[in-house]
C-alpha positions as a Markdown table, in Angstrom:
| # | Residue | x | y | z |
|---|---|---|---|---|
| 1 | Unk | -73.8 | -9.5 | 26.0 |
| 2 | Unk | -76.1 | -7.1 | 27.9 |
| 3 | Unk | -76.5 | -4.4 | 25.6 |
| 4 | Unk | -75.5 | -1.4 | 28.8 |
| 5 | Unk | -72.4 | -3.4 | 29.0 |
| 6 | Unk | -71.5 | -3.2 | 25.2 |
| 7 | Unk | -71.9 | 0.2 | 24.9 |
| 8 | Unk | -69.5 | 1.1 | 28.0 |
| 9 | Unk | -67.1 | -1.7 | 26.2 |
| 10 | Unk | -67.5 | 0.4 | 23.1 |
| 11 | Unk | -66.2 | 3.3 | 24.4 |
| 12 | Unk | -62.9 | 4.7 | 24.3 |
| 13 | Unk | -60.5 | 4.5 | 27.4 |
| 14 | Unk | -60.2 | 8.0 | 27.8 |
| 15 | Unk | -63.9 | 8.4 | 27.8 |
| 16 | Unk | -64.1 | 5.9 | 29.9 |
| 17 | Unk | -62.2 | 7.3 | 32.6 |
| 18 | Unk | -64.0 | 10.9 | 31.7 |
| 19 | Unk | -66.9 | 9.0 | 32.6 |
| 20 | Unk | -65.5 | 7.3 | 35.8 |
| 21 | Unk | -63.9 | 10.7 | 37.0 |
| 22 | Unk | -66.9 | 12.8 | 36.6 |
| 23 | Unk | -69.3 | 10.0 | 38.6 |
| 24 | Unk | -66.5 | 10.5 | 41.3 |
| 25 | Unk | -66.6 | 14.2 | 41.2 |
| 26 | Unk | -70.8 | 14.2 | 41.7 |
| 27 | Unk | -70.6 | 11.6 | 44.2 |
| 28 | Unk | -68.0 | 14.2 | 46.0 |
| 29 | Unk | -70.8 | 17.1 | 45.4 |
| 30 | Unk | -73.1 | 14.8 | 47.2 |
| 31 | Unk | -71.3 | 14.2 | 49.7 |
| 32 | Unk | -70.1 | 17.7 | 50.7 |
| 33 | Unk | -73.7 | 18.9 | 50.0 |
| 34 | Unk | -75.7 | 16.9 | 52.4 |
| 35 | Unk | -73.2 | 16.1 | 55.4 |
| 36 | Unk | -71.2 | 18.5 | 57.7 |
| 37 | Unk | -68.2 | 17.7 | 55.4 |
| 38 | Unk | -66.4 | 20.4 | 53.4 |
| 39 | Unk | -63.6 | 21.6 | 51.2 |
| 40 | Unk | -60.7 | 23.9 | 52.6 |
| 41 | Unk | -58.7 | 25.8 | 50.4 |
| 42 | Unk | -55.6 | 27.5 | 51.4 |
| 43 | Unk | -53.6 | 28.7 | 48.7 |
| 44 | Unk | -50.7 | 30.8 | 50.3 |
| 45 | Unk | -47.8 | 29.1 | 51.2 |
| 46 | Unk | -46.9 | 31.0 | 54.5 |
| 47 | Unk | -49.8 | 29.6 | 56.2 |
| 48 | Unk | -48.5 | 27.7 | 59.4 |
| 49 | Unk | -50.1 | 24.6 | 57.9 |
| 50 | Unk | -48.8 | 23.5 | 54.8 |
| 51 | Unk | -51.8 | 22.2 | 52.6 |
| 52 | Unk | -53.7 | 23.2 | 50.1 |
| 53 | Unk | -57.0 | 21.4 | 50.1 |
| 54 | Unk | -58.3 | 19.4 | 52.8 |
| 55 | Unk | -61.8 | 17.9 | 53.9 |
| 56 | Unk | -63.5 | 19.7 | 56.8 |
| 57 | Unk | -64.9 | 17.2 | 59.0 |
| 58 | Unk | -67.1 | 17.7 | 61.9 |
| 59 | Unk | -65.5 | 17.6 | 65.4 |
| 60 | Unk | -64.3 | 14.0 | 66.7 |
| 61 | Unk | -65.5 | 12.9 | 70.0 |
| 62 | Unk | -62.3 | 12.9 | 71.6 |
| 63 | Unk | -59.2 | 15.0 | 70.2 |
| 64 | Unk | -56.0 | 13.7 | 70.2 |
| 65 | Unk | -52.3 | 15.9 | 69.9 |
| 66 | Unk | -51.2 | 15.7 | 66.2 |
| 67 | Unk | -54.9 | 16.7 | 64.9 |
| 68 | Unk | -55.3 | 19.6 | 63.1 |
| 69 | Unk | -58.4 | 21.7 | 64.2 |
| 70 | Unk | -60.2 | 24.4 | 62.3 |
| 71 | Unk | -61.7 | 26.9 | 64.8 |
| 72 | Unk | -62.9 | 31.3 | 64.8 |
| 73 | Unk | -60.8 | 33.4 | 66.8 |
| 74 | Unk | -61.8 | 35.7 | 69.5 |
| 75 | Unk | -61.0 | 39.4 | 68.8 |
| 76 | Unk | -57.1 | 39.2 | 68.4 |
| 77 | Unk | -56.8 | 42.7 | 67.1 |
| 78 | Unk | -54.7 | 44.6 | 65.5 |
| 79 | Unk | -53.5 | 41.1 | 64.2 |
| 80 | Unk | -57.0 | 39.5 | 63.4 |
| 81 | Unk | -60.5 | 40.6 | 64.0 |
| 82 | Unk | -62.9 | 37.9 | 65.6 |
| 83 | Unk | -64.5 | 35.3 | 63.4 |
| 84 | Unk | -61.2 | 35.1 | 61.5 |
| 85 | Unk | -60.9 | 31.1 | 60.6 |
| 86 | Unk | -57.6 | 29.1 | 61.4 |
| 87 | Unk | -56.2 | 26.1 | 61.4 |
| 88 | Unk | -53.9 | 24.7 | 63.5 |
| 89 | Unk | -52.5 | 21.4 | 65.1 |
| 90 | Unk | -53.6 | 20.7 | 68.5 |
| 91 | Unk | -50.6 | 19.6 | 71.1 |
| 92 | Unk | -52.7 | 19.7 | 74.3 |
| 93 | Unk | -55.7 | 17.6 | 74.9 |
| 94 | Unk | -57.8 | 18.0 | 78.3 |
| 95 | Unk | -55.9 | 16.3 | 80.9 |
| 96 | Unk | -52.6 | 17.4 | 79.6 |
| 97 | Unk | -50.3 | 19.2 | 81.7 |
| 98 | Unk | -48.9 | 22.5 | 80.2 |
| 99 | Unk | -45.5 | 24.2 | 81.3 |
| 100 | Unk | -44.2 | 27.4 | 80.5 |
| 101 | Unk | -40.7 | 28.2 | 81.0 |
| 102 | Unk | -39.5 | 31.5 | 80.1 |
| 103 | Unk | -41.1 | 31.6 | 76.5 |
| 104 | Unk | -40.9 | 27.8 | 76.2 |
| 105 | Unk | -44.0 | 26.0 | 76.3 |
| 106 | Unk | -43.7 | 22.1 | 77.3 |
| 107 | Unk | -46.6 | 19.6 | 77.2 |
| 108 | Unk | -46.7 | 16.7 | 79.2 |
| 109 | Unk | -42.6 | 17.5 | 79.6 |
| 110 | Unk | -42.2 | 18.1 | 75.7 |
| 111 | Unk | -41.0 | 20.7 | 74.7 |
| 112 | Unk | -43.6 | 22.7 | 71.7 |
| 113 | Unk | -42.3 | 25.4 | 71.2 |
| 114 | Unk | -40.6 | 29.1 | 72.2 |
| 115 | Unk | -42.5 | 32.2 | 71.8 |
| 116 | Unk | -41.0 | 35.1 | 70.4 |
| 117 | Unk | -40.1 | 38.4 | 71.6 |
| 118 | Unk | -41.1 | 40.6 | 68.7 |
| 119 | Unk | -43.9 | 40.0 | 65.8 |
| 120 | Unk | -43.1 | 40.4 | 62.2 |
| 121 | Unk | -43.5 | 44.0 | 62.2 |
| 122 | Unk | -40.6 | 43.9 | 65.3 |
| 123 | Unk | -43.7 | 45.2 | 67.9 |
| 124 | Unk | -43.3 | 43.2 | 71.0 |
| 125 | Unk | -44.8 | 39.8 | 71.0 |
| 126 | Unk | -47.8 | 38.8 | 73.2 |
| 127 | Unk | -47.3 | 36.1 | 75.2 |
| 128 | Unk | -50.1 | 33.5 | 77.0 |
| 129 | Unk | -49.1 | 33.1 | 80.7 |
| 130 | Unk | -51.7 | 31.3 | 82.2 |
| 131 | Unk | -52.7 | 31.9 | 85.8 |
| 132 | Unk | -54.1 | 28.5 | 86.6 |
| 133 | Unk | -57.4 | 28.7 | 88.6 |
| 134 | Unk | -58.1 | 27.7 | 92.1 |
| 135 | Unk | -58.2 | 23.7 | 90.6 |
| 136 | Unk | -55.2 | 23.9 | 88.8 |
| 137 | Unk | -56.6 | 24.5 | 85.2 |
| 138 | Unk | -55.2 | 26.8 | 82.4 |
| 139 | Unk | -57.1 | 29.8 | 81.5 |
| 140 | Unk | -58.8 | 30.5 | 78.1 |
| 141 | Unk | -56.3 | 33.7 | 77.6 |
| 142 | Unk | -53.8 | 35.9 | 80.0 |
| 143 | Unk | -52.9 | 39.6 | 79.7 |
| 144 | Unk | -51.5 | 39.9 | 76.1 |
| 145 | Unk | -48.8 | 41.7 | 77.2 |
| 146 | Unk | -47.6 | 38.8 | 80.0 |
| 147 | Unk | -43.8 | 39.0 | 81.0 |
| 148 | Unk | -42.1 | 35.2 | 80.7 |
| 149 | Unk | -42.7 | 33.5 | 83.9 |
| 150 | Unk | -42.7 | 29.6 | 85.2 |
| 151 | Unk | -45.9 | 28.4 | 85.4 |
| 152 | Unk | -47.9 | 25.1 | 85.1 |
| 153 | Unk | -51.7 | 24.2 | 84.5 |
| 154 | Unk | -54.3 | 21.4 | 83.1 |
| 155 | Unk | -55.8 | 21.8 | 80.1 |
| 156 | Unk | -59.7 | 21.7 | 81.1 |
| 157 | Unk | -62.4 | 20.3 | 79.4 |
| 158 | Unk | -63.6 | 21.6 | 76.2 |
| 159 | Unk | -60.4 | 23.0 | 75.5 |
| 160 | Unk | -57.5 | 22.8 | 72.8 |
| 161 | Unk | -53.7 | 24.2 | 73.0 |
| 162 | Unk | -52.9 | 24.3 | 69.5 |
| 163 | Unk | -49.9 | 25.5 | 67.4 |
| 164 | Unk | -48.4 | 25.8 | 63.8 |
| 165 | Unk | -44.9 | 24.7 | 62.4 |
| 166 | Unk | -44.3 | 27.8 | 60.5 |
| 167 | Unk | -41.8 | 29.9 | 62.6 |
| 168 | Unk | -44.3 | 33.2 | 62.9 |
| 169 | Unk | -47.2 | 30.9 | 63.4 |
| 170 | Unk | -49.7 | 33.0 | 65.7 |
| 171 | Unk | -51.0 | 30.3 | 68.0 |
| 172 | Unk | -51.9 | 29.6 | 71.6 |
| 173 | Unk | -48.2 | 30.6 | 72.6 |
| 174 | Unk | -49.3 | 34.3 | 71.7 |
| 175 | Unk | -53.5 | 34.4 | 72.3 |
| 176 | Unk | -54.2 | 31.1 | 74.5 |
| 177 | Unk | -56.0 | 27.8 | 75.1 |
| 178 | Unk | -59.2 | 27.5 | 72.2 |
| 179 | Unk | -62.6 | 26.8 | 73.2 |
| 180 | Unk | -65.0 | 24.3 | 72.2 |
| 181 | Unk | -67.6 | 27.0 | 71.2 |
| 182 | Unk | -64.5 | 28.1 | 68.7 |
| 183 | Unk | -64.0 | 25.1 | 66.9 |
| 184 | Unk | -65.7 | 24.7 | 63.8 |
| 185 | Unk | -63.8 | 21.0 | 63.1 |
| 186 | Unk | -61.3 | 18.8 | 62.0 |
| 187 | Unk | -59.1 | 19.1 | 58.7 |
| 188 | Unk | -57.8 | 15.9 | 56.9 |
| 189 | Unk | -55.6 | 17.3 | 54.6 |
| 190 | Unk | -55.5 | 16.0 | 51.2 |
| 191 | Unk | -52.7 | 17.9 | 49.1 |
């Protein structure tokens, strides 16, 4: 018997596995040390996306509803100041058509989500009521203070509606459509 193969033989299981654990944890390090992947850690539960640790990937090509991005905000004071880092899931793509209804946002004739009227200190709510442009596409943001209106537009190019599942999530039913120039990536949640 090779002699490198009767020392790892020798070895006790559990040092074995020590052994196999910590080549996976380096070859992690690597990884996350010389590619645009990363770690994201979110460690309170009221987040609007339940995880706790995730790989940051860079953006894909094409974005597809259901994807969760990771992206800076724009000033979105007094709530957040700009460079503030979300993550949310996207559930408009360029291309898709966008509805709101009152304070009910539809994509592609789904229903999203409702807005609400008041935020968690019972202040009253912004609102994103897109004024769509002369071709028909939805604006980046609206007056924060919009009033509930019908309206429809396309989401443009370069350009993510995006929302969260917890009921107070701030998302682009309150500050609007994010921007490619915003988006830092995608998250592949792992726990």
């Amino acid at each position: 018997m090779d002699p490198s193969r009767r020392r790892w033989a020798t070895l006790k299981r559990v040092d074995r596995v020590g052994v196999l654990v910590g080549l996976a944890g380096f070859a992690v390090a690597a990884l996350v040390l010389v590619s645009p992947v990363h770690l994201v850690f979110q460690g309170l539960p009221e987040h609007s996306i339940p995880f706790r640790v995730a790989l940051g990937l860079p953006p894909p090509a094409t974005w597809r509803p259901g994807m969760l991005v990771q992206f800076h905000v724009r000033n979105l004071r007094p709530y957040y100041p700009a460079g503030t880092v979300f993550t949310k899931i996207v559930a408009a793509v360029p291309g898709d058509r966008l509805r709101l209804e009152g304070r009910t946002f539809r994509v592609n004739g789904a229903v999203i989500g409702t807005a609400r009227t008041t935020d968690s200190k019972g202040r009253p709510a912004w609102l994103y009521v897109p004024e769509p442009g002369p071709d028909g596409s939805c604006p980046v943001t609206s007056p924060r203070t919009g009033a509930a209106a019908t309206v429809e537009c396309t989401i443009p190019p370069g350009r993510l509606f995006v929302f969260g599942v917890h009921e107070r999530s701030f998302d682009s039913r309150y500050f609007g459509i994010v921007t490619a120039a915003e988006v830092i990536g995608r998250v592949l949640p792992l726990l």
